[in-house]
C-alpha positions in Angstrom: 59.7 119.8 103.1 61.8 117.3 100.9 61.5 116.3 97.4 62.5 113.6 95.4 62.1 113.2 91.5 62.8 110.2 89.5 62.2 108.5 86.6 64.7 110.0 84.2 66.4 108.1 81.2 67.0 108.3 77.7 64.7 107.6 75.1 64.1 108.6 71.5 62.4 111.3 69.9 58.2 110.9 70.2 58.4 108.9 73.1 57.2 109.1 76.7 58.5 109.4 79.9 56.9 109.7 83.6 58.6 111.4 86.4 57.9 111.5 89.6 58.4 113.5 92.4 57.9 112.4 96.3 56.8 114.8 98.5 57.6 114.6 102.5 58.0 116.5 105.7 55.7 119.4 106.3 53.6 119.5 103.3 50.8 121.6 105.2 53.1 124.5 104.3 53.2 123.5 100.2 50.6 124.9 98.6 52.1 124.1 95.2 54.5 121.5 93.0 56.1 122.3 90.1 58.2 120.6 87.8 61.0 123.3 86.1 64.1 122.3 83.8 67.6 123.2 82.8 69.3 122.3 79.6 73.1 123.0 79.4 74.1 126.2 78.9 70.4 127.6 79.5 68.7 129.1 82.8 65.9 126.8 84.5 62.9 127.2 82.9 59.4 126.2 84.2 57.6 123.3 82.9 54.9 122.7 85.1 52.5 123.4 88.1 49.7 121.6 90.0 47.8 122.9 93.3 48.5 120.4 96.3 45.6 119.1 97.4 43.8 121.6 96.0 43.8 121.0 92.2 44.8 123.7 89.3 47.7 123.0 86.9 49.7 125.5 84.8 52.4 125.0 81.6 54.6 126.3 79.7 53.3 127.1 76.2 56.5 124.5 74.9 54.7 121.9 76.5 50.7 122.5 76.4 49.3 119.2 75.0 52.1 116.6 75.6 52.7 116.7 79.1 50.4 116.4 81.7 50.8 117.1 85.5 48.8 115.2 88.0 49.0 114.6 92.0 49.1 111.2 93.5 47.7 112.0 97.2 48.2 108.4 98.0 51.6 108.3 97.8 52.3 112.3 98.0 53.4 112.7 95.1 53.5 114.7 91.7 53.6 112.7 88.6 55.0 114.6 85.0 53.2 112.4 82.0 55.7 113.4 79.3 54.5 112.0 75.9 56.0 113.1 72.1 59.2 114.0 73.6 61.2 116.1 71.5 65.4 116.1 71.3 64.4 120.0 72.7 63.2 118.6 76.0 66.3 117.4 76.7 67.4 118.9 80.1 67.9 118.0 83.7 64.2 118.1 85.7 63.9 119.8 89.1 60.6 119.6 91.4 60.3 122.0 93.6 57.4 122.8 96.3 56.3 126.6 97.2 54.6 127.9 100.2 52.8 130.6 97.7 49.3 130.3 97.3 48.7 130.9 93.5 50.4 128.8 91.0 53.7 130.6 89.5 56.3 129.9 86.8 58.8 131.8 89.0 61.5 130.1 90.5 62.2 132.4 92.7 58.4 131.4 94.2 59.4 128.1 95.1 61.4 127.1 98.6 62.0 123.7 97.9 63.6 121.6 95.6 64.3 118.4 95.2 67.8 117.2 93.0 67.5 116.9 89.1 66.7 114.0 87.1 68.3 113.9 83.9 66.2 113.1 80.5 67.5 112.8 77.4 65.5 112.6 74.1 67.9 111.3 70.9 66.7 112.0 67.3 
């Protein structure tokens, strides 16, 4: 399974951001995406979880009501709606896929990832 997230940048304080993460390969083995981040000096930390193909999401407290995680199955893909951006979501993003059949914030359930995309939120 390969993943691809993009849609990184810089942009200011309260707004919004979509990133996006293609999926490919043998996605009959992922059971779930996630979306997990790493700001300098700080361990990855989860962000976000949806179901493939089967629905459920998950997030981090940090994040409840401003992002939003959602599946494209047109495109395989996992979209991160980022809205009211704070400077504290400033990290580089990781998707990642997991063969494990309940959602998890662990990244040490996930067997895939994709490479970071960096966003940057100014004040």
């Amino acid at each position: 399974v390969q993943l691809q997230a993009f849609g990184g940048g810089l942009v200011q304080a309260g707004g919004s951001l979509r990133l996006s993460c293609a999926v490919s390969g043998r996605t009959s083995t992922t059971y779930n995406v996630g979306w997990f981040r790493q700001a300098s000096g700080k361990e990855r930390e989860f962000v976000a979880a949806i179901g493939w193909n089967r629905g459920g999401a998950d997030y981090a407290d940090s994040v409840k009501g401003r992002f939003t995680i959602s599946q494209d199955a047109a495109k395989n893909a996992v979209n991160l709606q980022m809205s009211n951006l704070k400077p504290e979501d400033t990290a580089v993003y990781y998707c990642a896929g997991s063969g494990s059949r309940s959602l998890s914030k662990g990244p040490g359930q996930y067997d895939y990832w994709g490479q970071g995309t960096q966003v940057t939120v100014s004040s």
